[in-house]
NUTI-979795 format. One record per residue (C-alpha): residue number from 1; residue in one letter; x, y, z. Coordinates in steps of 0.1 Angstrom, whole numbers. Example, Ala and Ser with C-alpha at 12.3 -4.5 7.8 and 13.67 -1.06 7.14 Angstrom:
! NUTI-979795
{num->1 residuo->a east->123 north->-45 up->78}
{num->2 residuo->s east->137 north->-11 up->71}
//
This chain:
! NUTI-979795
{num->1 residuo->x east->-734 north->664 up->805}
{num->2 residuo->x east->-752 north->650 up->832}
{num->3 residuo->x east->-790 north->644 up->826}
{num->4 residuo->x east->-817 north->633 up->846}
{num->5 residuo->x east->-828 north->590 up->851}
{num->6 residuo->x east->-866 north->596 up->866}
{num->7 residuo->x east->-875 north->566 up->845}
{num->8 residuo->x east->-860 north->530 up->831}
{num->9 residuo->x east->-876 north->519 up->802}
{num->10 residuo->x east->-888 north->487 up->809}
{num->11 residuo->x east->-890 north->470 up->779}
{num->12 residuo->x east->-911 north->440 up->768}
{num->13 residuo->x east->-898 north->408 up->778}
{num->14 residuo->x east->-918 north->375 up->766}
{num->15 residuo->x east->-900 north->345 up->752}
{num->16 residuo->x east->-901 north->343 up->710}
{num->17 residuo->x east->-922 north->319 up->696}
{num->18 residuo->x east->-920 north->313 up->659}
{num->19 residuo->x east->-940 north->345 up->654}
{num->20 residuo->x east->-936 north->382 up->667}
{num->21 residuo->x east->-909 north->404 up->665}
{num->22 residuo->x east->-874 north->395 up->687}
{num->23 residuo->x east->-864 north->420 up->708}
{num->24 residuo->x east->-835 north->404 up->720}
{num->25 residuo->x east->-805 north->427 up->721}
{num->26 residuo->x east->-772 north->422 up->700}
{num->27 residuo->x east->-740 north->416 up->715}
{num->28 residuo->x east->-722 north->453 up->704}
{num->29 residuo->x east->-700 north->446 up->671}
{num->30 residuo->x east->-663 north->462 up->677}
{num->31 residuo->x east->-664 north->485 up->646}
{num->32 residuo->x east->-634 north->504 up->658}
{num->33 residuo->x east->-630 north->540 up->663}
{num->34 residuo->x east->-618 north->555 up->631}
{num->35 residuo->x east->-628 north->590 up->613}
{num->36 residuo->x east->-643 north->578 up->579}
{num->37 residuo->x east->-634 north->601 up->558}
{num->38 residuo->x east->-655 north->630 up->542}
{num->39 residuo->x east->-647 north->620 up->508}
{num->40 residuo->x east->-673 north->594 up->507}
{num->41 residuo->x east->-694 north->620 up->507}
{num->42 residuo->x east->-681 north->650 up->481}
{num->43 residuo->x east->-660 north->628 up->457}
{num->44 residuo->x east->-673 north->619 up->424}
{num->45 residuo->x east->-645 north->588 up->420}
{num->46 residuo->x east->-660 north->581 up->454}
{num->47 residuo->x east->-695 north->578 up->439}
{num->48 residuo->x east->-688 north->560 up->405}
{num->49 residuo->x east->-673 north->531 up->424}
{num->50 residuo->x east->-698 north->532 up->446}
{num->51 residuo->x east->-724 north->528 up->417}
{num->52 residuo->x east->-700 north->500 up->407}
{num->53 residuo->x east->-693 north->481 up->437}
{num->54 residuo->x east->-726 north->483 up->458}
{num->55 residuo->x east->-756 north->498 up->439}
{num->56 residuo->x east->-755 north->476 up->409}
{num->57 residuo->x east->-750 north->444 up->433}
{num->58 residuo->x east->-776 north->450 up->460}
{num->59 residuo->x east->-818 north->444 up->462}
{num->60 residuo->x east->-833 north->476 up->457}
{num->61 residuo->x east->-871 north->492 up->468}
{num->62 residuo->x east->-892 north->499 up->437}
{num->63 residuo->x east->-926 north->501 up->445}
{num->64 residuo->x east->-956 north->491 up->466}
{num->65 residuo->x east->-973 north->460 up->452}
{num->66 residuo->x east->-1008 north->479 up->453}
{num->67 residuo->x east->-992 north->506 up->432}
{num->68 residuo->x east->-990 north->478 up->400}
{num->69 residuo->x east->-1027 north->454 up->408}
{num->70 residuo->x east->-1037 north->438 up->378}
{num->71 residuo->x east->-1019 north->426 up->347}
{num->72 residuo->x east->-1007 north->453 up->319}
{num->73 residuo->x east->-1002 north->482 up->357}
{num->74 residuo->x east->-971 north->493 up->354}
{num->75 residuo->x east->-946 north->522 up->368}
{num->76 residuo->x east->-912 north->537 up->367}
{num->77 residuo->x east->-884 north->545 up->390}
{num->78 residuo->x east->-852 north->554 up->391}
{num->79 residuo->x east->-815 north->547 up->405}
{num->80 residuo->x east->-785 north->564 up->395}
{num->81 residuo->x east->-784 north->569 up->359}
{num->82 residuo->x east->-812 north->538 up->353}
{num->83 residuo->x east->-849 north->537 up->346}
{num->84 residuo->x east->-864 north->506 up->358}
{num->85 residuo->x east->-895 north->495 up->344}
{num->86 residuo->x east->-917 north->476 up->365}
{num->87 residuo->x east->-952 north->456 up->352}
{num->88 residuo->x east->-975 north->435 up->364}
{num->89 residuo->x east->-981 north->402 up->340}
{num->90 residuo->x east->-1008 north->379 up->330}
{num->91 residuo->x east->-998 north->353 up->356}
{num->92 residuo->x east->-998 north->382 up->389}
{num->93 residuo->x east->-962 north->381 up->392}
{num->94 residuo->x east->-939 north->413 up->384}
{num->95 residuo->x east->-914 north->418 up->358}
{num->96 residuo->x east->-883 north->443 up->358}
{num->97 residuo->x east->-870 north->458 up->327}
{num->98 residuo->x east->-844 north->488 up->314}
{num->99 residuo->x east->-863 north->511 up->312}
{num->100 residuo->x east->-851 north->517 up->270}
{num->101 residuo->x east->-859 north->507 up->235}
{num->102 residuo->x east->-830 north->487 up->226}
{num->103 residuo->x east->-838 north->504 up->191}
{num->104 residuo->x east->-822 north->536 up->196}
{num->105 residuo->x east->-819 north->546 up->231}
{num->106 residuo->x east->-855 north->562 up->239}
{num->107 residuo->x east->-868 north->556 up->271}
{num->108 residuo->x east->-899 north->536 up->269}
{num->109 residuo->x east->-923 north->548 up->294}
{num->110 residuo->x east->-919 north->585 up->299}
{num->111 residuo->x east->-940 north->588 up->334}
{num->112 residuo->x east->-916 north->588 up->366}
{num->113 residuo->x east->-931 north->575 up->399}
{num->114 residuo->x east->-971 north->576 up->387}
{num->115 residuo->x east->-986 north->538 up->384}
{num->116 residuo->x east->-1003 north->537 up->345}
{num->117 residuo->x east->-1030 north->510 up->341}
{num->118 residuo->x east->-1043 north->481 up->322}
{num->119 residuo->x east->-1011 north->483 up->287}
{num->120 residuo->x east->-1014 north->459 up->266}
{num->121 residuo->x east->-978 north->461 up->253}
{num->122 residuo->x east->-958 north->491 up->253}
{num->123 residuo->x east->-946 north->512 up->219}
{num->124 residuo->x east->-917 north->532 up->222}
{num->125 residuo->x east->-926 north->570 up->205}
{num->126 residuo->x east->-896 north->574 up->187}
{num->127 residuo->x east->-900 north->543 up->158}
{num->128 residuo->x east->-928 north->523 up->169}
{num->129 residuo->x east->-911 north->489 up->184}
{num->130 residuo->x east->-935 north->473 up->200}
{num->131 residuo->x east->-929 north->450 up->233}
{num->132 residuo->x east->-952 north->429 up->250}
{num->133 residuo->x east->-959 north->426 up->287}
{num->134 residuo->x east->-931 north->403 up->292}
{num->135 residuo->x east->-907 north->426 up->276}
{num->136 residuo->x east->-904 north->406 up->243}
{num->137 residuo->x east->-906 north->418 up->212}
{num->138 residuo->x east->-942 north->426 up->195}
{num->139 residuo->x east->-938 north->443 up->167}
{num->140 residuo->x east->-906 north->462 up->144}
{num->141 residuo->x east->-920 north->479 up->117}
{num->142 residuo->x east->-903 north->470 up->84}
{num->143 residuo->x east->-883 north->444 up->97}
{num->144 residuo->x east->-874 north->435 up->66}
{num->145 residuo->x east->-850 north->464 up->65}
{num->146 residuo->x east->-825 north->455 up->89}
{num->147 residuo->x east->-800 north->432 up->72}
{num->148 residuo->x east->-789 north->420 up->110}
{num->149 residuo->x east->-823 north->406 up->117}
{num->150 residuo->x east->-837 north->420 up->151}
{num->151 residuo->x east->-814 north->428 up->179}
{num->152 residuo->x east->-803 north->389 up->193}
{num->153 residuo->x east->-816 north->398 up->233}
{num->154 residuo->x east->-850 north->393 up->220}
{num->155 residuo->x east->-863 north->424 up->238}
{num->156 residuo->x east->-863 north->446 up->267}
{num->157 residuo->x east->-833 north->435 up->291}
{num->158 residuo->x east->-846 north->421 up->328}
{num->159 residuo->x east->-833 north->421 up->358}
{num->160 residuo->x east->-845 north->400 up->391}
{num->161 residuo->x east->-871 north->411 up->402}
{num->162 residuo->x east->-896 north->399 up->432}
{num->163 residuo->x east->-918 north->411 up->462}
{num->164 residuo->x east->-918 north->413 up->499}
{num->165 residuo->x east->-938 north->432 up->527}
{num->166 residuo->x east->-963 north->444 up->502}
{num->167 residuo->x east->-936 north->462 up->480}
{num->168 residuo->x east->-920 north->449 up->448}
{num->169 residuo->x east->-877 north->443 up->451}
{num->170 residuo->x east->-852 north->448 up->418}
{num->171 residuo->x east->-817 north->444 up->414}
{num->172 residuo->x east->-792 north->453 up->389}
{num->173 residuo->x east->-773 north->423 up->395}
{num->174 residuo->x east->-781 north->389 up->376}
{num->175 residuo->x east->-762 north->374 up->403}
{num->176 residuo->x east->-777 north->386 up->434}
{num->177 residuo->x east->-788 north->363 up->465}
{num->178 residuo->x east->-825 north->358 up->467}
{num->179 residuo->x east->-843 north->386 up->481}
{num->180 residuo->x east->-852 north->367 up->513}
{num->181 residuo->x east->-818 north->357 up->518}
{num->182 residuo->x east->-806 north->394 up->512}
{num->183 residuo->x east->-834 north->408 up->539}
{num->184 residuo->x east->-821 north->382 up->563}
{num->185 residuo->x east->-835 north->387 up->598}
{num->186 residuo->x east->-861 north->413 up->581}
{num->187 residuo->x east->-889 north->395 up->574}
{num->188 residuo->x east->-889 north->378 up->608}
{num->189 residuo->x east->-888 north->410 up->622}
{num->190 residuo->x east->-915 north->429 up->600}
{num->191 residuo->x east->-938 north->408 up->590}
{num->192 residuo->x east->-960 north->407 up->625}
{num->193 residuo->x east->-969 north->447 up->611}
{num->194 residuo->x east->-987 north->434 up->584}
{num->195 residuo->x east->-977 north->461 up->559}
{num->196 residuo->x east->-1000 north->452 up->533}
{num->197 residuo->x east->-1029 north->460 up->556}
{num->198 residuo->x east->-1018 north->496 up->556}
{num->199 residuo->x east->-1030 north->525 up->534}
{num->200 residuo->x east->-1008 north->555 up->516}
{num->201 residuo->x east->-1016 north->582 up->520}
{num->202 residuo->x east->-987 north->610 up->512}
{num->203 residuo->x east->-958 north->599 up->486}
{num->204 residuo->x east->-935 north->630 up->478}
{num->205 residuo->x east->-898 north->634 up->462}
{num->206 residuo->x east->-880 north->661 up->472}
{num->207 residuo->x east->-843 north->667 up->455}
{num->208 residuo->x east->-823 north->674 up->486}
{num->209 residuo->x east->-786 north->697 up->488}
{num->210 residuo->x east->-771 north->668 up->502}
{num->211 residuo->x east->-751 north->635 up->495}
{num->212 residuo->x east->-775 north->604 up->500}
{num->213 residuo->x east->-755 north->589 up->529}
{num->214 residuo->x east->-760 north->624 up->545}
{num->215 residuo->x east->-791 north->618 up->545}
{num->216 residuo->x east->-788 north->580 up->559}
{num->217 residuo->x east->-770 north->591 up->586}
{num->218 residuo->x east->-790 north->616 up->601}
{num->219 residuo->x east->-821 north->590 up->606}
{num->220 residuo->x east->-800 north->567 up->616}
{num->221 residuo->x east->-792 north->577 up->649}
{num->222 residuo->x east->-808 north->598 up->678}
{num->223 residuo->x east->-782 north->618 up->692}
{num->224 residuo->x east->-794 north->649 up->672}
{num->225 residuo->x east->-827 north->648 up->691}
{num->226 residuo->x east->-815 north->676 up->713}
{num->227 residuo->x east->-802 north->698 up->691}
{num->228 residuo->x east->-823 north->699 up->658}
{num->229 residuo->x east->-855 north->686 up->673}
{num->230 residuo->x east->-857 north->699 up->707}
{num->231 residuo->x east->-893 north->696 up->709}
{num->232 residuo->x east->-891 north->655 up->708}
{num->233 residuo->x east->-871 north->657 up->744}
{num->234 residuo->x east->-910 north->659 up->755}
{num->235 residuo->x east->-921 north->629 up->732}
{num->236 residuo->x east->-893 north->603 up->738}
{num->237 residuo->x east->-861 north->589 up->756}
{num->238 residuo->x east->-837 north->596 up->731}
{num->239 residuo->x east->-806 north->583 up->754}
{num->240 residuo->x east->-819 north->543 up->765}
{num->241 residuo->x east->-819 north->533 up->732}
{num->242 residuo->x east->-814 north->493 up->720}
{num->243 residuo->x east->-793 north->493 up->690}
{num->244 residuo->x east->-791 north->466 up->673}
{num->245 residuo->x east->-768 north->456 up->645}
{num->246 residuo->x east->-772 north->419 up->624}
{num->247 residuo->x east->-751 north->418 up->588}
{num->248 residuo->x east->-764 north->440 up->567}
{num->249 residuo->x east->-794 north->460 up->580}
{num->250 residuo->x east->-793 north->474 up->616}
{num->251 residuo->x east->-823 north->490 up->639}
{num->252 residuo->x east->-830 north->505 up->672}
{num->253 residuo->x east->-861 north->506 up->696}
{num->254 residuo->x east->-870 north->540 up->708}
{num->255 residuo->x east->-896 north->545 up->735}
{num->256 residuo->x east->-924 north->567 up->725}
{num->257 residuo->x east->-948 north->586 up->751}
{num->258 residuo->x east->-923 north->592 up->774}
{num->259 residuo->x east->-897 north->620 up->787}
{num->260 residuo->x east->-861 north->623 up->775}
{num->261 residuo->x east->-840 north->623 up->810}
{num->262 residuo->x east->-827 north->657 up->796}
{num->263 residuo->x east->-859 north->673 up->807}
{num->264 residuo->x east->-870 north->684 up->837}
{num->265 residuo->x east->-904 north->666 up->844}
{num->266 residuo->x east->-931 north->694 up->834}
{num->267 residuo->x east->-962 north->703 up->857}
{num->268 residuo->x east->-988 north->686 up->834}
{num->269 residuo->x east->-986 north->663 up->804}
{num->270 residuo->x east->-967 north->676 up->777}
{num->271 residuo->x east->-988 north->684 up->739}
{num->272 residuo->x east->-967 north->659 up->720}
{num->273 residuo->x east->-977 north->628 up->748}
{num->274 residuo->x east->-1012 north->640 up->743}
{num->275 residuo->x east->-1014 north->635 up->710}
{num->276 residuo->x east->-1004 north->600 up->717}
{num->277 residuo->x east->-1029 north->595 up->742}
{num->278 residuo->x east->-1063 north->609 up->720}
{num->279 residuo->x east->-1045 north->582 up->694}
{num->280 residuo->x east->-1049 north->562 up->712}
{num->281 residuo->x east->-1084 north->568 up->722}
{num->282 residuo->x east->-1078 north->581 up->759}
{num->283 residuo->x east->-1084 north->616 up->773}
{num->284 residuo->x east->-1056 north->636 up->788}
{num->285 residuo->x east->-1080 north->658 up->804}
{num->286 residuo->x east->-1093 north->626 up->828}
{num->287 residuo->x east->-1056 north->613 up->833}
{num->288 residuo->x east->-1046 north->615 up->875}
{num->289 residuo->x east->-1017 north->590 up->871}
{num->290 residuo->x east->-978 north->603 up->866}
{num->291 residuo->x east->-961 north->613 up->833}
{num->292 residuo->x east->-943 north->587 up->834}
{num->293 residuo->x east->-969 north->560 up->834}
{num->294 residuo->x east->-985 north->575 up->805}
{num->295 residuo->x east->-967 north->552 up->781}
{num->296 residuo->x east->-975 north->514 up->794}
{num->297 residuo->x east->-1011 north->525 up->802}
{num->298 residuo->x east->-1014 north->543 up->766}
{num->299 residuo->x east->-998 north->505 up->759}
{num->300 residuo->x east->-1026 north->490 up->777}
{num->301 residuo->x east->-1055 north->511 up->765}
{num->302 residuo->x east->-1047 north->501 up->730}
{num->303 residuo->x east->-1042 north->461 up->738}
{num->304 residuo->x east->-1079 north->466 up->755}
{num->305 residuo->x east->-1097 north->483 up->727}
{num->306 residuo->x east->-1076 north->478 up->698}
{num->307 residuo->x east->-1101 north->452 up->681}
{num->308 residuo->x east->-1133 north->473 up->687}
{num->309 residuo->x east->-1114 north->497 up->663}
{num->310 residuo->x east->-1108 north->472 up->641}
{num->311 residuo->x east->-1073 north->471 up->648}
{num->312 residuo->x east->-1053 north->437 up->649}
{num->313 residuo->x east->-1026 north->440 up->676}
{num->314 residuo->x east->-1021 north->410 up->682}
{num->315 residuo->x east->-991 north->400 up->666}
{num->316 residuo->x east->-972 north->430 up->679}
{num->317 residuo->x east->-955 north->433 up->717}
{num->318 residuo->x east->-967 north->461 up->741}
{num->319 residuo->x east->-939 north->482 up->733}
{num->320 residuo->x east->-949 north->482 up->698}
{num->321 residuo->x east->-983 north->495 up->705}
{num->322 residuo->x east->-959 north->529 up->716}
{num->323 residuo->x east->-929 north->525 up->702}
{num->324 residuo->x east->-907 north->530 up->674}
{num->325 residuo->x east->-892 north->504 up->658}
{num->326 residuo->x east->-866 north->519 up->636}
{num->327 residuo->x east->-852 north->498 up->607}
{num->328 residuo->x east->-824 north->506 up->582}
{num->329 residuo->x east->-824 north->483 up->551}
{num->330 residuo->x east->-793 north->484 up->534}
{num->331 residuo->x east->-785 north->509 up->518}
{num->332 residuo->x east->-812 north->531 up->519}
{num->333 residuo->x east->-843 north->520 up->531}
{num->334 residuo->x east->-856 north->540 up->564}
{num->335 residuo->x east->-884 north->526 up->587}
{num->336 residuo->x east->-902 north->539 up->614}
{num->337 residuo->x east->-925 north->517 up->620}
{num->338 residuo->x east->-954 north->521 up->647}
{num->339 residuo->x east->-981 north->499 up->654}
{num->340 residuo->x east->-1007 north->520 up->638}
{num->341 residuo->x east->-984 north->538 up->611}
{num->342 residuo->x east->-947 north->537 up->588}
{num->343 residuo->x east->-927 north->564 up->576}
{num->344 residuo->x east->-908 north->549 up->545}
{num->345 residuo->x east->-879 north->569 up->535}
{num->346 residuo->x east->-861 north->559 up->503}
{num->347 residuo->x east->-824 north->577 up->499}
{num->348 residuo->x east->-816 north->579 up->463}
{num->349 residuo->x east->-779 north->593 up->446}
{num->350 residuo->x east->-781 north->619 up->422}
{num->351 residuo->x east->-767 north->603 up->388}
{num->352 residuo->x east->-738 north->628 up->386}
{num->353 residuo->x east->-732 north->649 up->415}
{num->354 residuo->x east->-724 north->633 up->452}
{num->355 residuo->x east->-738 north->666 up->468}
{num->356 residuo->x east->-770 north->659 up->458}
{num->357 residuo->x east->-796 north->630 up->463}
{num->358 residuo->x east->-836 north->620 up->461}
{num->359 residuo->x east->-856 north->616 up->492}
{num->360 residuo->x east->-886 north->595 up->490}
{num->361 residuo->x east->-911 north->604 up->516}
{num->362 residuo->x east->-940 north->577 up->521}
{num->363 residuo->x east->-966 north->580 up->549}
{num->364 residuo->x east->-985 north->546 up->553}
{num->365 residuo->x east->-1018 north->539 up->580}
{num->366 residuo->x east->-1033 north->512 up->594}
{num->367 residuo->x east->-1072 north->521 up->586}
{num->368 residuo->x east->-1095 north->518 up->617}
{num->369 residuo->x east->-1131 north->504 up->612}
{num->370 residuo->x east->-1143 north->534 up->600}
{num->371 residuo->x east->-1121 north->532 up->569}
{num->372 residuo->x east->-1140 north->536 up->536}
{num->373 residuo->x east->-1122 north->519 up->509}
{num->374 residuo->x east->-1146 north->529 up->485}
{num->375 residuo->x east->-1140 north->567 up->489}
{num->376 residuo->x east->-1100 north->560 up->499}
{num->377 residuo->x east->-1081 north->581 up->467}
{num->378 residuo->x east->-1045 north->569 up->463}
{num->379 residuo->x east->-1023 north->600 up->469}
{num->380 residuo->x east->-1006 north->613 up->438}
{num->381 residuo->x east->-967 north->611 up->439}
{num->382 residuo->x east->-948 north->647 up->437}
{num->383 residuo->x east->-915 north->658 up->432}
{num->384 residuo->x east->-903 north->687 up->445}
{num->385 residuo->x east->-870 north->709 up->447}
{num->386 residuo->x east->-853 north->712 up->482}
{num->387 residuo->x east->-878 north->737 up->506}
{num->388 residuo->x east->-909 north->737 up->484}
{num->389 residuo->x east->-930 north->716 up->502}
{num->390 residuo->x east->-931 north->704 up->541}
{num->391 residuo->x east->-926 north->671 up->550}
{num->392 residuo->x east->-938 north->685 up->589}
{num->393 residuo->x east->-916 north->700 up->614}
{num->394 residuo->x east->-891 north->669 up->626}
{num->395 residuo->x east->-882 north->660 up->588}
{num->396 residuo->x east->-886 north->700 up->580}
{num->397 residuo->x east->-855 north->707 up->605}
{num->398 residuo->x east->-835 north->675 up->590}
{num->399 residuo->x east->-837 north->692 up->555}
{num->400 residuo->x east->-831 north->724 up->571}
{num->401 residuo->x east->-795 north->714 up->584}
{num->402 residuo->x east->-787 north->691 up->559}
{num->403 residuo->x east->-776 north->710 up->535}
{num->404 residuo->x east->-751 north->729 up->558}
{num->405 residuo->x east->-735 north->696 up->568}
{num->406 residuo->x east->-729 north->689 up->531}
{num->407 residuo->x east->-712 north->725 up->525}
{num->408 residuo->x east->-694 north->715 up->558}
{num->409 residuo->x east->-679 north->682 up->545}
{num->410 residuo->x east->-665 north->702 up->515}
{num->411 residuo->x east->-644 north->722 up->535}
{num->412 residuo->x east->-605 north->724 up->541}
{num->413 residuo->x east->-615 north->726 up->578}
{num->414 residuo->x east->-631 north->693 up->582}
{num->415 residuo->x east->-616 north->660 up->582}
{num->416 residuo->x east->-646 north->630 up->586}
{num->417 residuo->x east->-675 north->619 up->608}
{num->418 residuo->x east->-660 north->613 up->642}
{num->419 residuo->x east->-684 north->591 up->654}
{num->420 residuo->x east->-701 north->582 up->692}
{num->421 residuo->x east->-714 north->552 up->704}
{num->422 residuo->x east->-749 north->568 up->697}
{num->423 residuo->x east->-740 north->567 up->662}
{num->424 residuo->x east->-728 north->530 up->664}
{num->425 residuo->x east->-757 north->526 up->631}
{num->426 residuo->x east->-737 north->545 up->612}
{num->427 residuo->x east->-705 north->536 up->616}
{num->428 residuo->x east->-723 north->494 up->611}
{num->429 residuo->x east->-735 north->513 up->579}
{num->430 residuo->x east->-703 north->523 up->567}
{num->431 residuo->x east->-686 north->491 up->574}
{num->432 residuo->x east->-716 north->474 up->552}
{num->433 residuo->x east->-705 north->499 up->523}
{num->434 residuo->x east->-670 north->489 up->528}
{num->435 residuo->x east->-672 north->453 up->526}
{num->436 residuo->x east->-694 north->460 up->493}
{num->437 residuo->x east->-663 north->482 up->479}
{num->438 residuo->x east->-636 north->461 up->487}
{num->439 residuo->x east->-653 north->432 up->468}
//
């Protein structure tokens, strides 16, 4: 198909000091051309070795810091077929625990996903053991009744556990690399956003009819702009694209608050763009110059008057006052991440069947001056079954389709993911996965 080049996005080019994001590109791995095949995604020998291999060795995302303040805050999430227990201590750093009385079995905290406050120990409801803070033991009532003594680990079993970019990191390997070692070329990357400057405010679970790679795959790549989300050909340049691939984690920069070049240029600014522009503080009504200025002087506007709306820009390039910087943390950590807001989405596997999977949905924003912290409420976290709630049109169609591409990938008709250059994330995603399996 041809398409239309009334624009080149010029991207910013400044040399990298020891701060700011790089936006140098990659050289292009050579991944090869192979189908993968569709039984990473429907078989359930597929998915057990997967839980083997990969999600038992990897850092995983469990909460935002802010979610677990003060000493004796505490909340639970979950992975596979674990509950992870995650509390705040005495001394401000955070412990990870199975989430299970090593009594008989029960699980410990009941509450899924909702931050608790200010425990003092925690009592499991089945037969009273008692564990403190640190996951040692407190109290077994009538000790003296157990000939063996009490059980030799001492108490709760850990797991590492520690915090970056204003969220709190677990693994289920004793082994694992450091966290920053793990994130590699991620906090280089991230930390000019300043995450932890950034409010929630929407944190929903919704159990989707699809495998959790599905579900990777389909944010991880923006050749699907034209057909599922036809309105964002008026909102971005879904073909000059910088992909970028490092060992693990991957990214590309898409330009925001422009035209896709499979568009014919409209006869006046297009509702999507103007929403960027009143963001930004500018009126579309007193624009003169062309569309496709709109983005570099929505770029400029916001560099002008950013600190006036108590907005700190300034460790963020000019394309990231517009753009989308799209991050995948391996294996299932989705960021878009704007200058003024992040999308978060967290792909989690259903503990027994491969065609279903968890989606995390968490909207973050960066609070302007007129920000009230005082009547800020913390959004409540909600879990849902697939199409009761909307996670808004773009996300809505994703969820929509999804589920027909995992019926798809169970059929005799259908052999694997024959994969473009577009989708050159996916197949760096797969190869990651691999690498993990073959270990």
């Amino acid at each position: 198909m041809k398409v239309r080049r009334e624009q080149k996005i010029v991207r910013t080019k400044r040399q990298q000091g020891r701060t700011g994001t790089p936006v140098r590109a990659m050289p292009k791995p050579d991944l090869g051309h192979s189908l993968i095949p569709k039984e990473r995604y429907t078989c359930r020998d597929y998915a057990a070795r997967e839980w083997e291999k990969m999600w038992t060795k990897v850092w995983l995302l469990g909460c935002r810091e802010d979610d677990i303040p003060n000493p004796g805050d505490h909340i639970v999430t979950e992975i596979g077929p674990e509950s992870i227990l995650l509390v705040r201590q005495t001394d401000t750093s955070v412990k990870a625990f199975h989430n299970v009385c090593v009594h008989r079995g029960n699980r410990l905290v009941h509450s899924l996903h909702r931050p608790q406050e200010d425990a003092k120990s925690f009592r499991c409801r089945y037969h009273s053991w008692t564990y403190g803070l640190d996951g040692r033991f407190a109290d077994i009532p009538d000790l003296d009744t157990f000939p063996q003594g009490a059980p030799h680990c001492g108490g709760l079993k850990s797991m590492p556990c520690d915090s970056w970019g204003s969220f709190v990191w677990f693994s289920l390997n004793h082994d694992v690399e450091p966290l920053r070692d793990y994130l590699d070329i991620i906090p280089r990357h991230l930390d000019p956003y300043h995450f932890e400057r950034m409010v929630p405010t929407r944190q929903v679970t919704v159990e989707w009819d699809c495998n959790w790679k599905a579900s990777v795959d389909a944010f991880n790549e923006s050749y699907h702009v034209q057909g599922i989300h036809p309105q964002l050909l008026y909102y971005l340049d879904d073909l000059d694209i910088q992909i970028d691939c490092y060992e693990k984690h991957n990214r590309y920069l898409i330009a925001f608050g422009v035209l896709s070049p499979r568009v014919i240029s409209p006869s006046e600014i297009p509702p999507p763009i103007k929403h960027v522009m009143r963001g930004a503080g500018m009126d579309p009504a007193s624009y003169e110059g062309s569309v496709y200025d709109i983005r570099s002087e929505v770029q400029k506007h916001k560099r002008a008057h950013g600190a006036e709306q108590g907005k700190d820009y300034s460790g963020l390039n000019n394309d990231q006052l517009t753009d989308d910087y799209h991050y995948m943390i391996f294996p299932n950590v989705t960021l878009n991440i704007h200058a003024d807001d992040m999308m978060l989405f967290r792909q989690r596997p259903h503990p027994d069947d491969p065609n279903k999977m968890f989606f995390d949905y968490y909207m973050f924003e960066l609070p302007d001056n007129e920000f009230d912290r005082g009547e800020y409420e913390r959004p409540q976290h909600r879990q849902y079954r697939h199409g009761e709630t909307s996670l808004g049109l773009v996300i809505n169609q994703d969820a929509y389709n999804l589920p027909f591409v995992q019926k798809g990938m169970n059929s005799a008709g259908y052999d694997g993911l024959w994969l473009g250059d577009q989708e050159l994330r996916i197949r760096h995603f797969h190869k990651t996965l691999e690498i993990y399996l073959e270990q």
